[in-house]
C-alpha positions as CSV (number, residue, x, y, z in Angstrom):
1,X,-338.5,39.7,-253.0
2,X,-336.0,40.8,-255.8
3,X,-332.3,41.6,-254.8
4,X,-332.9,45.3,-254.8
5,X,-336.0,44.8,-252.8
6,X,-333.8,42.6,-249.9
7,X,-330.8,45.2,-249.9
8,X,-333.7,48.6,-249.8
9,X,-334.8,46.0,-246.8
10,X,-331.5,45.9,-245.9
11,X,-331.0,50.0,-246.0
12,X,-333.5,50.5,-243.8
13,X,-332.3,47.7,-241.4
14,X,-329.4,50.1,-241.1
15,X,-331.9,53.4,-240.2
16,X,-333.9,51.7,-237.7
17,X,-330.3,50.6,-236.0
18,X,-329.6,53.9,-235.5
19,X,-332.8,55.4,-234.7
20,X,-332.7,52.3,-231.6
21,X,-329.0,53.6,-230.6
22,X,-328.3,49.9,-231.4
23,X,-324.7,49.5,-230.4
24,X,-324.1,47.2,-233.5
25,X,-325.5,50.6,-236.1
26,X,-322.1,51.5,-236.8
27,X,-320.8,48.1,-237.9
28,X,-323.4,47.2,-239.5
29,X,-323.3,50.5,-241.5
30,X,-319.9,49.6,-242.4
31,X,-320.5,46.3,-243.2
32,X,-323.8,47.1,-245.4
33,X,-322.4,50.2,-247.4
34,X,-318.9,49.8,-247.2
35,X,-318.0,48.3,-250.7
36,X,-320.3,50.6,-252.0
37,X,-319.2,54.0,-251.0
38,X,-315.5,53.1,-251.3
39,X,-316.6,52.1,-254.9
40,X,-318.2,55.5,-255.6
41,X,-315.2,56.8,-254.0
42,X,-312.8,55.4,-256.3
43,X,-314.8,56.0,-259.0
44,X,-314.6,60.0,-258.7
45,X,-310.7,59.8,-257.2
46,X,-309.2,57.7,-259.4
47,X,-306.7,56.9,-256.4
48,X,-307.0,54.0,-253.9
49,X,-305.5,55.8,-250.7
50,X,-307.9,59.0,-251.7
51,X,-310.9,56.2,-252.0
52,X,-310.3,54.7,-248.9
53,X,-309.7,57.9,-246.6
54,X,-312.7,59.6,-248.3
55,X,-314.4,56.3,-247.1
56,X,-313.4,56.9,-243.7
57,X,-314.7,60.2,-243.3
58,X,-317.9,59.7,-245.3
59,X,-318.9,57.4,-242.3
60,X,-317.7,60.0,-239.6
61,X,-319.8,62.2,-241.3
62,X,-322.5,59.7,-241.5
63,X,-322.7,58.9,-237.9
64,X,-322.4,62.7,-237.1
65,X,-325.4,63.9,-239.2
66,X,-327.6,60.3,-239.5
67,X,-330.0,62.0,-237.4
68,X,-330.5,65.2,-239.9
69,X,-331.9,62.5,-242.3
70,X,-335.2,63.5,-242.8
71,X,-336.8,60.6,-244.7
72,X,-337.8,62.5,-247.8
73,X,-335.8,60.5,-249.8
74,X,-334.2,56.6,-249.3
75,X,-331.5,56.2,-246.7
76,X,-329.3,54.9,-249.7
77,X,-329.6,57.8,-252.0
78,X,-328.6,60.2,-248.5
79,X,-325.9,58.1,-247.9
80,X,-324.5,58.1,-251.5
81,X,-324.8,61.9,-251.6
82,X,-322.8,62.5,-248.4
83,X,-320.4,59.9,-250.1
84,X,-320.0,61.7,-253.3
85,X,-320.0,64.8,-251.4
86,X,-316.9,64.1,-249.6
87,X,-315.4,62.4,-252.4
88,X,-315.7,66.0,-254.7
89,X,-314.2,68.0,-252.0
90,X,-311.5,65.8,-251.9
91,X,-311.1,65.8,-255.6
92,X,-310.8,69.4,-255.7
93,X,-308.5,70.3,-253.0
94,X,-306.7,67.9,-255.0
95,X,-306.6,69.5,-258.8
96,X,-306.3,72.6,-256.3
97,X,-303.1,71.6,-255.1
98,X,-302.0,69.5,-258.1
99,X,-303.1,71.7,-260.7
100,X,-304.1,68.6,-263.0
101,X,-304.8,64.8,-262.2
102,X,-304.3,61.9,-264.0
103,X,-307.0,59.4,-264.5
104,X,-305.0,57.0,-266.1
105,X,-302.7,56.2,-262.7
106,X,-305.3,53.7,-261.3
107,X,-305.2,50.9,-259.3
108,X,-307.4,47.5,-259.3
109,X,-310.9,49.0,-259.6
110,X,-313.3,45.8,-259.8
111,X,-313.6,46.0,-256.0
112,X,-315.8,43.2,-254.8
113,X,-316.7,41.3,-257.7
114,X,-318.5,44.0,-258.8
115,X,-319.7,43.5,-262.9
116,X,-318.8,46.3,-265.2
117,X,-321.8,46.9,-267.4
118,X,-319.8,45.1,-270.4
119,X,-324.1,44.2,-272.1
120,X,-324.9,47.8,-271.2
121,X,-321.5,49.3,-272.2
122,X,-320.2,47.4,-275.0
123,X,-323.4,46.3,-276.5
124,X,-321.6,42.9,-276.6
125,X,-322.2,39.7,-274.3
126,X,-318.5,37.3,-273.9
127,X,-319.6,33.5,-273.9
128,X,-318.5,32.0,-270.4
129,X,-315.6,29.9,-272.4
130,X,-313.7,33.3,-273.4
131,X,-312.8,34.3,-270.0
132,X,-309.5,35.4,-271.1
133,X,-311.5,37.9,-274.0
134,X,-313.8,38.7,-271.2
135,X,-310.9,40.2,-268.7
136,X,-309.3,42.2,-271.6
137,X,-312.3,44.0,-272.6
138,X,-313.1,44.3,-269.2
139,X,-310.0,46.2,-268.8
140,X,-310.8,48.3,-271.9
141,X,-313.9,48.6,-270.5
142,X,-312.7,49.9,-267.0
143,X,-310.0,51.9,-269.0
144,X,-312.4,53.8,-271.2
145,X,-314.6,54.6,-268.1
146,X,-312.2,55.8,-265.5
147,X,-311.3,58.4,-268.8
148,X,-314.7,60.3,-268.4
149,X,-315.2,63.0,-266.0
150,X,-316.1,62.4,-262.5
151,X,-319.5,63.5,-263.1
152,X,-320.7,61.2,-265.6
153,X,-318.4,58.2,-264.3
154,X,-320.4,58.7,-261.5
155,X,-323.7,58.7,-263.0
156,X,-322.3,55.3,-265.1
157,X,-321.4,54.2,-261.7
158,X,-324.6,54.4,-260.3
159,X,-326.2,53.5,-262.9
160,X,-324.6,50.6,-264.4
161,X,-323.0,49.0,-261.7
162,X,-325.3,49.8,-258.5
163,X,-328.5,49.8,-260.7
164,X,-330.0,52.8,-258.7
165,X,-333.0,54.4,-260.8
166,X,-332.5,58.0,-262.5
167,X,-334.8,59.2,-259.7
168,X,-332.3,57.7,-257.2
169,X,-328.9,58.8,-258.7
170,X,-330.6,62.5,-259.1
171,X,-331.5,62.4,-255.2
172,X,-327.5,61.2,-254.4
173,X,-326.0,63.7,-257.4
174,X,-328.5,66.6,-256.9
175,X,-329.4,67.1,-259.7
176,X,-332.4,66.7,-262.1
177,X,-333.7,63.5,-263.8
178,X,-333.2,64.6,-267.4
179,X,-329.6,65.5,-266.2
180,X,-328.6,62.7,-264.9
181,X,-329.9,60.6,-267.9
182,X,-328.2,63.0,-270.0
183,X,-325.0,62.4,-268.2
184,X,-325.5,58.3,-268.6
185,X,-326.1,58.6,-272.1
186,X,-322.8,60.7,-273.0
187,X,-321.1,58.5,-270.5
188,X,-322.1,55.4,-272.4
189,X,-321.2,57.0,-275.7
190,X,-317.8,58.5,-274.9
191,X,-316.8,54.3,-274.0
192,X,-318.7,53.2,-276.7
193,X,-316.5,55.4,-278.9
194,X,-313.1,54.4,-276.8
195,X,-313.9,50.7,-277.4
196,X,-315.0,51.0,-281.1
197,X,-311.7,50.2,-282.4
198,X,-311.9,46.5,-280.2
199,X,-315.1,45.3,-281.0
């Protein structure tokens, strides 16, 4: 069973907890989506106190409405969409209020260990001995991304770091297929351009 296989497994683990009224389902939904909707979160925020409460009320809202799930789709992708959901409404009462943000006032973003697409991204592998090279142009990398609007970052995100399919990320995003890849590609290209000057 490939690793996507075990965590889809792992998704639906989740599901049948709460379909049981398992008194472990909302642990267990922290513990199994956790990293991953604070790292959408921070992805369309920008701002690790916005990121973590939009966390927060993604899973109140999940354990509100998991039983409006209708199945059409995979538990993931619904999950993901109330996640970036609550993570654009949160973003706009922001700009609302502060007229402009600033993506460039960021915190840590590698949550978790998670890789940064640097083959996808860069079009460049780092041999394991330049670890120092590897960090900086992971920071250029990170840099260049958190510059793109939280649209495509969050397609990239998806993408290139959760390694969800188009037909996934259009289910979480709502939008088409074609769209979605559209918004990949121009993300790619837009840090492609960024970095050219450093590779």
């Amino acid at each position: 069973m490939s690793e996507k296989e075990q965590r889809d497994a792992g998704d639906q683990h989740i599901l049948q907890l709460l379909k049981n009224g398992d008194p472990s389902a909302a642990q267990q939904l922290v513990d199994v989506f956790g990293d991953r909707v604070y790292g959408l979160s921070l992805r369309i925020l920008a701002s690790e106190e916005d990121a973590k409460e939009a966390t927060q009320e993604t899973f109140l809202n999940i354990w509100r409405k998991w039983d409006t799930f209708r199945e059409k789709s995979k538990f993931s992708s619904w999950v993901y969409r109330i996640s970036a959901n609550q993570a654009y409404m949160k973003l706009r009462k922001k700009l609302k209020r502060n007229k402009e943000i600033s993506f460039d006032q960021l915190g840590p973003q590698n949550h978790s260990g998670n890789k940064l697409g640097i083959d996808s991204i860069a079009g460049k592998s780092v041999p394991p001995d330049k670890a120092m090279e590897r960090d900086e142009l992971r920071k250029l990398i990170e840099k260049a991304v958190n510059s793109l609007q939280p649209g495509y970052r969050t397609a990239y995100f998806l993408k290139d770091i959760e390694g969800m399919s188009l037909h996934e990320i259009a289910d979480a995003m709502n939008l088409s297929e074609p769209a979605v890849k559209s918004r990949v590609h121009r993300a790619r290209l837009a840090v492609r351009k960024k970095l050219k000057t450093y590779m």
